[in-house]
C-alpha positions in Angstrom: 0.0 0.0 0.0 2.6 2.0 0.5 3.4 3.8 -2.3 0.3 3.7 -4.1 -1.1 6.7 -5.6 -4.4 8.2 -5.7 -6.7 10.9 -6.2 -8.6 12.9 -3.3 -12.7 12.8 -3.1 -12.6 14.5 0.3 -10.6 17.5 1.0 -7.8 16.2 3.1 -6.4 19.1 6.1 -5.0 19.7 9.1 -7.7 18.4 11.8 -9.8 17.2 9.1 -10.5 13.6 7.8 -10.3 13.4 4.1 -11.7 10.9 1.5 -9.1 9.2 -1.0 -9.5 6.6 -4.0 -6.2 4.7 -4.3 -5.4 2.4 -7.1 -4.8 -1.0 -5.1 -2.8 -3.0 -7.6 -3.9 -6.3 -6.2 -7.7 -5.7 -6.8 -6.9 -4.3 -10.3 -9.0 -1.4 -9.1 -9.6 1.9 -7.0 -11.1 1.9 -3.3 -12.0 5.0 -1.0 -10.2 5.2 2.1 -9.7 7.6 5.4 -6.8 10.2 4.5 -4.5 12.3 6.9 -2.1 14.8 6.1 1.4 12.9 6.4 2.9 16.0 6.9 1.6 19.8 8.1 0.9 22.2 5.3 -1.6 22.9 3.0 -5.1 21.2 2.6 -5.5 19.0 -0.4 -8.4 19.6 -2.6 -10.6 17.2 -4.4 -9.0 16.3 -7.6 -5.6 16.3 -6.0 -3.2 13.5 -6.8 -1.4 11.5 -3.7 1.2 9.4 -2.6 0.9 7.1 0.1 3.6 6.9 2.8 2.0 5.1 5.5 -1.0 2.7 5.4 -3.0 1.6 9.0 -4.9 -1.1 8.6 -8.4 -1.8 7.7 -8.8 1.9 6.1 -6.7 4.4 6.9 -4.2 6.2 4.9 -1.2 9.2 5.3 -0.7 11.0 2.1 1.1 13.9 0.9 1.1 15.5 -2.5 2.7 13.4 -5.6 
C-alpha cells in the first residue's frame, strides 16, 4: 500500500479527515479510504493526486502530495 497513488474525493487538512481513491494494484481497481495529512501544510483539494507513505490497517491512509 505504500506507495500507491491516488486521487482525493474529500478535502484532506489539518484536523480534518479526508476521503481518497487509491489504485490498489492487487484488486486491479480503486477503493476509497480515510486520509490524513502525512505532513503539516496545506489542505488538499478534491481532484488532487497522492502518494501514500503510511497505510493503518483496515482503512486508513497518510498521504502527501505526488
Amino acid at each position: 500500500m505504500v506507495g500507491a497513488t491516488g486521487r482525493v474525493t474529500g478535502r484532506v487538512g489539518a484536523g480534518l479527515v479526508g476521503e481518497v481513491m487509491v489504485h490498489v494494484a492487487e484488486r486491479q481497481g480503486s477503493e476509497a479510504f480515510l486520509a490524513y495529512l502525512a505532513v503539516p501544510g496545506e489542505a488538499l483539494e478534491r481532484g488532487c493526486q497522492v502518494v501514500v507513505v503510511e497505510y493503518q490497517p483496515p482503512r486508513t491512509v497518510y498521504v502527501v502530495p505526488l
